[in-house]
C-alpha positions in Angstrom: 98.7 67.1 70.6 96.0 68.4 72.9 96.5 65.7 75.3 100.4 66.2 75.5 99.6 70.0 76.1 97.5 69.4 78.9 99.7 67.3 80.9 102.5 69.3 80.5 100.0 71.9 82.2 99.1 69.3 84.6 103.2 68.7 85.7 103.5 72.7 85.5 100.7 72.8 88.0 102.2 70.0 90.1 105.6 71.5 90.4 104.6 74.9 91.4 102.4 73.7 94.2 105.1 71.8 95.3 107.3 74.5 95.1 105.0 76.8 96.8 104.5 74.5 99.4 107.9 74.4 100.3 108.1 77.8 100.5 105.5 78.4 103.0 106.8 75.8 105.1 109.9 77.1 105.1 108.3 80.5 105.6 106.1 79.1 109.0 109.9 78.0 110.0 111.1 80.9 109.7 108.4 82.6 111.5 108.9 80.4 114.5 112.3 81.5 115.2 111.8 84.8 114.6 109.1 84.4 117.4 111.1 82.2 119.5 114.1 84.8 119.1 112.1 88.1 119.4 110.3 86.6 122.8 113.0 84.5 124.7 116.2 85.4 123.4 115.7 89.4 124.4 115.8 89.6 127.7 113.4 92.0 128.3 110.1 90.2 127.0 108.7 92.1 124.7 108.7 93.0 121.3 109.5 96.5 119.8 107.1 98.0 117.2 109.1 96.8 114.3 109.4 93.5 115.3 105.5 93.3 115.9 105.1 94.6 112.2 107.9 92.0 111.0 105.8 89.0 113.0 102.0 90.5 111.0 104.2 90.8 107.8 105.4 87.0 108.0 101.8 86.0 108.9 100.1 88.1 106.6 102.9 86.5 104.1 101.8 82.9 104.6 98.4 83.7 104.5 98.5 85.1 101.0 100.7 81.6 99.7 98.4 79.3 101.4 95.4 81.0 99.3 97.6 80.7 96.2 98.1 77.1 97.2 94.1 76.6 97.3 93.9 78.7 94.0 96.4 76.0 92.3 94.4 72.7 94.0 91.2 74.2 93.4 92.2 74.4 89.5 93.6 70.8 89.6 90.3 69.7 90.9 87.8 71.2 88.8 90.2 72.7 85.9 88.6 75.9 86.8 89.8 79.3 88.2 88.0 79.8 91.5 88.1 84.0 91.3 86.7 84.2 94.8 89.7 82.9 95.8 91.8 85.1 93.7 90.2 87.9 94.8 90.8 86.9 98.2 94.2 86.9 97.9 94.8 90.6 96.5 92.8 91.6 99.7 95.1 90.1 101.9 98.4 91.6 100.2 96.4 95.0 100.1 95.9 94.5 103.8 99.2 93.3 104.1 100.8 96.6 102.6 98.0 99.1 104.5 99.0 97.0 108.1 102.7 97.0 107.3 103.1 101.1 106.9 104.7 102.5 109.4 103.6 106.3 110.1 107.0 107.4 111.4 109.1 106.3 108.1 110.1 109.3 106.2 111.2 108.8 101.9 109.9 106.2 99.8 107.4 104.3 102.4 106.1 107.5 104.3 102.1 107.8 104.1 100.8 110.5 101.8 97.2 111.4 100.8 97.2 110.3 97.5 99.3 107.1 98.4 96.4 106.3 100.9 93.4 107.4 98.9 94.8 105.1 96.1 94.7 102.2 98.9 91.3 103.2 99.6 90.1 102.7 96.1 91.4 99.6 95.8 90.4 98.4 98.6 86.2 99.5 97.9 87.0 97.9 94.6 88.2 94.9 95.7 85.6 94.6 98.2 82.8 95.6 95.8 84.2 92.9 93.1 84.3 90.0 96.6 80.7 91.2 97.1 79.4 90.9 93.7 81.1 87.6 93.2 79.3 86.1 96.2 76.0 87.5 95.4 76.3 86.1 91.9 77.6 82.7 92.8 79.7 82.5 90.1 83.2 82.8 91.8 83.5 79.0 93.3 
């Protein structure tokens, strides 16, 4: 019963990396002609400031599901959660969210001090945790 349990976990494994996979690649598509549009489709050359956030946001975006694909594989391979890499990942979609505010939105997005010292906190936690981690050799 064990046995039928763990390869079920296996194929669960297997499908969502594929699925992942085809979702970043799709996602690096996508990126490409926004690029290719944003830069040689406008006539003047350049790119306005949301369009630059857009471009970090799709970047930032595939960065974070190519760690999760490395998460998954790195399971597969040793059956063992690598929380290095996990811890990685949050510190990317924090930086993600801090690099994607925009100072001149007004309402539900605009910066506010608590808003940003709650970024800040998680940010020296998550930090603290990635040091720890490393010092302790433990996470990989």
């Amino acid at each position: 019963m064990l046995e039928t349990i763990n390869k079920f976990e296996r194929g669960v494994y297997y499908a969502l990396m594929i699925m992942l996979a085809a979702v970043i690649f799709f996602g690096v598509i996508e990126l490409i002609i926004i690029l290719i549009s944003a830069i040689w489709l406008d006539l003047s050359y350049r790119l306005a400031n949301h369009e630059i956030l857009q471009i970090f946001g799709y970047f930032l975006l595939i960065l974070i599901g190519i760690e999760l694909l490395e998460t998954i594989k790195a399971y597969l391979i040793k059956n063992e959660i690598h929380v290095e890499i996990i811890i990685l990942v949050a510190i990317i979609a924090v930086a993600r969210k801090i690099i994607l505010l925009d100072p001149f939105v007004e309402g539900a997005e605009a910066l506010n001090s608590a808003g940003m010292m709650a970024l800040g906190v998680v940010i020296i936690a998550l930090a603290a945790s990635y040091y720890l981690v490393k010092k302790s050799g433990t996470g990989s």
